[in-house]
C-alpha positions as CSV (number, residue, x, y, z in Angstrom):
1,X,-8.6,105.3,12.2
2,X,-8.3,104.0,15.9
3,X,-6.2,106.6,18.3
4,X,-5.1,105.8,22.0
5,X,-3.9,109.0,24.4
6,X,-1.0,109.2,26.4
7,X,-0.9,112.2,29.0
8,X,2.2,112.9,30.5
9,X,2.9,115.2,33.9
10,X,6.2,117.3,33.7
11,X,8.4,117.1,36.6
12,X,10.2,119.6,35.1
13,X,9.5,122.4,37.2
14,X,7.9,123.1,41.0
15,X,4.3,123.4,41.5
16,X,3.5,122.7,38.1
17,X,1.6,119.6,36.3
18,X,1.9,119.9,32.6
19,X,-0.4,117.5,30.8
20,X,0.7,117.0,27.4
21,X,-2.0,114.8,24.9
22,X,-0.5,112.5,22.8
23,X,-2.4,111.3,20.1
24,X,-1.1,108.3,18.5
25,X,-2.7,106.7,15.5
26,X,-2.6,102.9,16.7
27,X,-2.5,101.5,13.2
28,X,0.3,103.3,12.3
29,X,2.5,102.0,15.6
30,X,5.3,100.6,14.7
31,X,5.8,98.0,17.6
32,X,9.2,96.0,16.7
33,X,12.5,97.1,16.5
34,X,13.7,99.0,13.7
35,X,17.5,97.6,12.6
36,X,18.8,96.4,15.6
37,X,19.1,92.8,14.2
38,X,18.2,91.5,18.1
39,X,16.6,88.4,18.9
40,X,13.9,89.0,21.6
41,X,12.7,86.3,24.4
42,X,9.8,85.3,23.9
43,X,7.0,85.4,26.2
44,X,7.0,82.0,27.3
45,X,10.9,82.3,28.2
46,X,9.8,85.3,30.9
47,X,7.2,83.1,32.7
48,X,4.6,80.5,30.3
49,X,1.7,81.5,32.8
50,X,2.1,85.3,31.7
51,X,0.9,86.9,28.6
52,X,3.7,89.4,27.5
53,X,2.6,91.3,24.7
54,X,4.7,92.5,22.3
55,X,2.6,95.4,20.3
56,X,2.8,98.5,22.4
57,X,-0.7,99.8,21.4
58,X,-2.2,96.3,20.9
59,X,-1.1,96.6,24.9
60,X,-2.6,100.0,25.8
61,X,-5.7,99.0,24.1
62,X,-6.0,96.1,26.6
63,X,-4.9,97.8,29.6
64,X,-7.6,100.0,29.1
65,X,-10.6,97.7,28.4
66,X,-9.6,95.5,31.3
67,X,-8.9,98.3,33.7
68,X,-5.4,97.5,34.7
69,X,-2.0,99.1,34.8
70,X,0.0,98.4,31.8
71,X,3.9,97.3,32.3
72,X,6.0,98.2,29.5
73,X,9.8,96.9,29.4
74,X,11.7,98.8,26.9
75,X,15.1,96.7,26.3
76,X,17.8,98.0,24.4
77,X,19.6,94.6,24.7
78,X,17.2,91.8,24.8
79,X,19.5,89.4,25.8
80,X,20.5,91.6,28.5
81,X,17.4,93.7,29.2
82,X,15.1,91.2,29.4
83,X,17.1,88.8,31.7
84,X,16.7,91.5,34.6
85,X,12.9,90.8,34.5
86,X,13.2,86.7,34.0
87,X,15.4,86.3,37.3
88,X,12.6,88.4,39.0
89,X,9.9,86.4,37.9
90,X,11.5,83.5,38.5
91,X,12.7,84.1,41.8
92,X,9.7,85.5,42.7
93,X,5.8,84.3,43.0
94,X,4.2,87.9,41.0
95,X,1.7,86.2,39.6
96,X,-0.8,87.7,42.4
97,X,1.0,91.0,41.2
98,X,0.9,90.3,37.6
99,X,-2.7,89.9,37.2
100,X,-3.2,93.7,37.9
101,X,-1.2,94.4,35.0
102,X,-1.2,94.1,31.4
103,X,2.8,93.2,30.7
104,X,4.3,94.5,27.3
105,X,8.1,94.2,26.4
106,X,9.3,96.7,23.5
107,X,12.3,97.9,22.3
108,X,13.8,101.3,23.3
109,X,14.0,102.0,19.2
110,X,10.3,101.1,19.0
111,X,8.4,103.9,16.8
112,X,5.5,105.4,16.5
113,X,3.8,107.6,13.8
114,X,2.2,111.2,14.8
115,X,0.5,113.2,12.4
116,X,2.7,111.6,9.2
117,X,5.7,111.6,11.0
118,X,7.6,109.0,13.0
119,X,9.1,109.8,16.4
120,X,10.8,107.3,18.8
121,X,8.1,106.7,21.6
122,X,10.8,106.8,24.0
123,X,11.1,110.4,22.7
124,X,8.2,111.2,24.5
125,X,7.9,113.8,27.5
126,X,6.2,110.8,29.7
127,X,9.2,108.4,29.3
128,X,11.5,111.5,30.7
129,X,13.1,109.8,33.5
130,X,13.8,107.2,31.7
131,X,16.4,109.2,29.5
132,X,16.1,107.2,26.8
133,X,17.3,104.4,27.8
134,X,16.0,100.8,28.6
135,X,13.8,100.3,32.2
136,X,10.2,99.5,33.1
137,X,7.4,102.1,33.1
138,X,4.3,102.0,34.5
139,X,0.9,103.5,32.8
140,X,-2.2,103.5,35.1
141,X,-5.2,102.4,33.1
142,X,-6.8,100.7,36.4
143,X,-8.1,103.6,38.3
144,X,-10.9,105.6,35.8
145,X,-12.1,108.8,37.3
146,X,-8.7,109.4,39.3
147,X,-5.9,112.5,38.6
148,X,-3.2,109.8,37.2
149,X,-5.6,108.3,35.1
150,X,-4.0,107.4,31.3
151,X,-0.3,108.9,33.1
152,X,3.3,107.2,33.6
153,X,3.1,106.3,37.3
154,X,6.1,104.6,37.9
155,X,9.6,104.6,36.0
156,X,12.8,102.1,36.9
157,X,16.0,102.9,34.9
158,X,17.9,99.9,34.3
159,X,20.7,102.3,33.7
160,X,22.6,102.9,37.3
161,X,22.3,106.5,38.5
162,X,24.2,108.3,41.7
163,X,22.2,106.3,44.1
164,X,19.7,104.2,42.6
165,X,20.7,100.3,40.9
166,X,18.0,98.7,39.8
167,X,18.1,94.5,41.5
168,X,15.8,92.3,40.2
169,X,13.9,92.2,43.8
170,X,12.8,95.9,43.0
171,X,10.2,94.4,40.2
172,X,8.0,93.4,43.3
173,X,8.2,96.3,44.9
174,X,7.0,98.2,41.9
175,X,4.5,96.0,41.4
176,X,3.0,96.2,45.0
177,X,2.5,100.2,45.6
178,X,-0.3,102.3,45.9
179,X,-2.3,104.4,43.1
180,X,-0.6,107.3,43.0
181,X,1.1,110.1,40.9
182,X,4.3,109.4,39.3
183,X,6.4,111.3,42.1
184,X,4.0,109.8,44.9
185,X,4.9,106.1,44.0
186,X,8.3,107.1,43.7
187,X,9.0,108.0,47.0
188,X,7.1,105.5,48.7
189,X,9.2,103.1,46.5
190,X,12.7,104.3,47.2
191,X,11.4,104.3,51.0
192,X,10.4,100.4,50.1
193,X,13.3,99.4,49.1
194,X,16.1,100.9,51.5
195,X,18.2,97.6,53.2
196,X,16.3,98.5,56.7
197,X,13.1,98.2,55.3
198,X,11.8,101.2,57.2
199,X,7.8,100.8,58.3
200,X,6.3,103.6,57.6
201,X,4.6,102.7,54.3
202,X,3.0,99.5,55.7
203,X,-0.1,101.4,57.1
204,X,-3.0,103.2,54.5
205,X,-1.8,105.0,52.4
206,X,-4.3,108.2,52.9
207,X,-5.3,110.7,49.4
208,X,-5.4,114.1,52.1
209,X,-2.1,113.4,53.5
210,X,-1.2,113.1,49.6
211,X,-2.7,116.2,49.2
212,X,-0.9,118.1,51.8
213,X,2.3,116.4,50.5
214,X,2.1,117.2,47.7
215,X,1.3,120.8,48.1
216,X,4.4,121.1,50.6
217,X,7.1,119.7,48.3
218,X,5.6,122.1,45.5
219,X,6.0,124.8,48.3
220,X,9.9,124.1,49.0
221,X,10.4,123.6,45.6
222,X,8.7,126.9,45.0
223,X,10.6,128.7,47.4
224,X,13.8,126.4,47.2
225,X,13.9,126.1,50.8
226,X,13.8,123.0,52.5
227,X,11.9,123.3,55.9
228,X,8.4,122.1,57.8
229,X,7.0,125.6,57.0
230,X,4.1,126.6,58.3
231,X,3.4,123.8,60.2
232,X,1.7,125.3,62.9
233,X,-1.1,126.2,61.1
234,X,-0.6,123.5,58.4
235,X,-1.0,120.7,61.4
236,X,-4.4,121.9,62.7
237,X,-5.7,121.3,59.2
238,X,-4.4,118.3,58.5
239,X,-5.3,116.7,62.1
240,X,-8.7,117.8,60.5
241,X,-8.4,116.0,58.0
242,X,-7.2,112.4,59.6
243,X,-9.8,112.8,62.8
244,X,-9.9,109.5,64.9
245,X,-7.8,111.2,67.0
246,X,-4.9,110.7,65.0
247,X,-1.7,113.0,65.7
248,X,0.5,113.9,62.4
249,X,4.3,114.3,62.1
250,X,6.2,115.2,59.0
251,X,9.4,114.8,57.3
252,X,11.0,117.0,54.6
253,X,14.2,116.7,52.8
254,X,16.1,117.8,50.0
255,X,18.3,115.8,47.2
256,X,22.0,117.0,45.7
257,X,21.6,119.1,42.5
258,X,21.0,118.0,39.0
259,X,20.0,114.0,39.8
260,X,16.4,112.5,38.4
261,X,13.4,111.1,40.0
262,X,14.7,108.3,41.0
263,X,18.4,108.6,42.2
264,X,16.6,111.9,43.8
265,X,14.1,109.5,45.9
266,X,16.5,107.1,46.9
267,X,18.8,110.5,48.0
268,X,15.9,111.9,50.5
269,X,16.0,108.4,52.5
270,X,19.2,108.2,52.6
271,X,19.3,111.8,53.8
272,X,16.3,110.9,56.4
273,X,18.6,107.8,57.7
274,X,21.3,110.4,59.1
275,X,18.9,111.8,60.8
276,X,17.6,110.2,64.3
277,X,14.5,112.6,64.5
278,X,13.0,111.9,60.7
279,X,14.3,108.4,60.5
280,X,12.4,107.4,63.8
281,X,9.3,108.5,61.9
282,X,10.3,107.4,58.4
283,X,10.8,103.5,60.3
284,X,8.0,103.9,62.5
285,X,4.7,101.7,61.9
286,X,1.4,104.6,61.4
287,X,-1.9,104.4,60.9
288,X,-1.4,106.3,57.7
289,X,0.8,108.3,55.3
290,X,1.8,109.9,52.4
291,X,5.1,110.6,50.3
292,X,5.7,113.3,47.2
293,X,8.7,115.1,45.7
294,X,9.1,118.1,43.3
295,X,11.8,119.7,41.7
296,X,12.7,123.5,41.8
297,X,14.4,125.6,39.6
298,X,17.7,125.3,41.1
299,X,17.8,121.4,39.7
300,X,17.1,120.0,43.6
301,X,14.3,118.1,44.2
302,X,12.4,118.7,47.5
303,X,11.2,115.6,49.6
304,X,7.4,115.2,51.9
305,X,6.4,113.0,54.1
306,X,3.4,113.1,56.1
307,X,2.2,110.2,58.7
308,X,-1.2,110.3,60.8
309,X,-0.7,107.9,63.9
310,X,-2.0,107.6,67.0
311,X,-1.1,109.8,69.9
């Protein structure tokens, strides 16, 4: 019996990863839809150069032994669904994006057996954000060795949210960030895609300013209190940590209530925008940066950004 793992962080609560091991018997997967009477485009209607697969674990298995991401479309209309990644493809050169990834379309009632028992794979703790409806997730098989290893790393709801519509423009985007966490790409993303196309994500993106971002959006979370707390001390250590003389500046901000991942990203920007101080720095060109976001248990979601630039 051949299994694959799935591992999953929660972004349930502040300051705390939950890794949750999924083992799925791969024979057992059932990777077509189950009653829905759709017809789904084929592979060759997406893009003839690019091999959609169509077998969820027949996809993970190949992620894996190449050592790339793996893209998974889950369509709940095919004819529908689908067509939001066709006009990006189309409109759009990804090939040089594409070949990082292993592509796999699937249906949002695709099944898969655990232990004897069937369960909807979009049932699953990692799909979360996704709330069960169709979207594209992102799985990183491509960087062995590092934290997000085998964990969802990026999710798009095709479903609009508060603040977040997905365009079809957004598939390059996704395609383009930086190995991160799931929260990390998400914020860099929803900076990416805001209609001023603000700068500060075109320098390196930098693992300690990840760290300290990370650890200060668990903080506010923690506390739930937005605020650059500690930052006396806090920017001694992470001036440190960038040496070369860099300087550091940071941005914080905190979405409504209640909203996911994503509409929650797309919130903090917006929130940074009314703000002369943090937008000059969100827009401004650095040498490097860093984004993350957490959740508290008050339901908001508490935004970091950290840039290392030159004095």
């Amino acid at each position: 019996m051949v299994y694959n793992t799935i591992r999953e962080r929660s972004t349930s609560s502040a300051g705390q990863w939950v890794a949750v091991r999924l083992m799925i018997a791969a024979l057992a997967m059932v990777a077509t839809t189950l009653g829905t009477g759709g017809v789904v485009l084929q592979a060759n209607e997406l893009q003839p150069e690019v091999a959609w697969q169509t077998d969820y674990a027949t996809a993970v298995h190949s992620a894996q032994r190449q050592k790339k991401y793996l893209l998974v479309v889950f369509y709940r209309d095919p004819l529908r669904d689908l067509r939001q990644i066709q006009l990006a493809v189309l409109a759009d050169p990804l090939r040089q994006f594409l070949d990082r990834y292993v592509p796999c379309q699937t249906s949002t009632e695709s099944r898969i057996v655990i232990q004897g028992q069937q369960q909807r794979l979009l049932d699953h703790p990692a799909f979360e954000e996704l709330a069960g409806g169709p979207g594209l997730a992102v799985v990183d098989y491509a960087n062995p060795g590092q934290p997000q290893y085998g964990y969802v790393v990026s999710i798009l709801p095709f479903t609009p949210g508060k603040y977040y519509r997905y365009q079809p423009q957004h598939l390059r985007v996704l395609l383009d960030l930086p190995p991160g966490t799931l929260t990390q790409r998400t914020m860099i993303f929803a900076v990416r895609i805001h209609p001023e196309r603000p700068a500060s994500t075109d320098g390196e993106h930098d693992r300690s300013l990840a760290v300290e971002a990370e650890s200060h959006s668990e903080y506010q979370a923690r506390i739930r209190m937005q605020g650059h707390h500690n930052w006396g001390w806090r920017f001694h250590r992470i001036v440190a940590r960038l040496g070369g003389g860099l300087r550091a500046t940071e941005v914080v901000a905190e979405s409504w209530p209640g909203e996911r991942l994503v509409d929650a990203a797309v919130d903090c920007v917006y929130s940074w925008r009314q703000s002369p101080g943090h937008w000059s720095a969100v827009r401004g060109r650095h040498v490097r940066y860093a984004y993350d976001i957490r959740r508290g248990s008050n339901g908001i979601w508490y935004a970091t950004g950290i840039f290392g630039h030159r004095r």
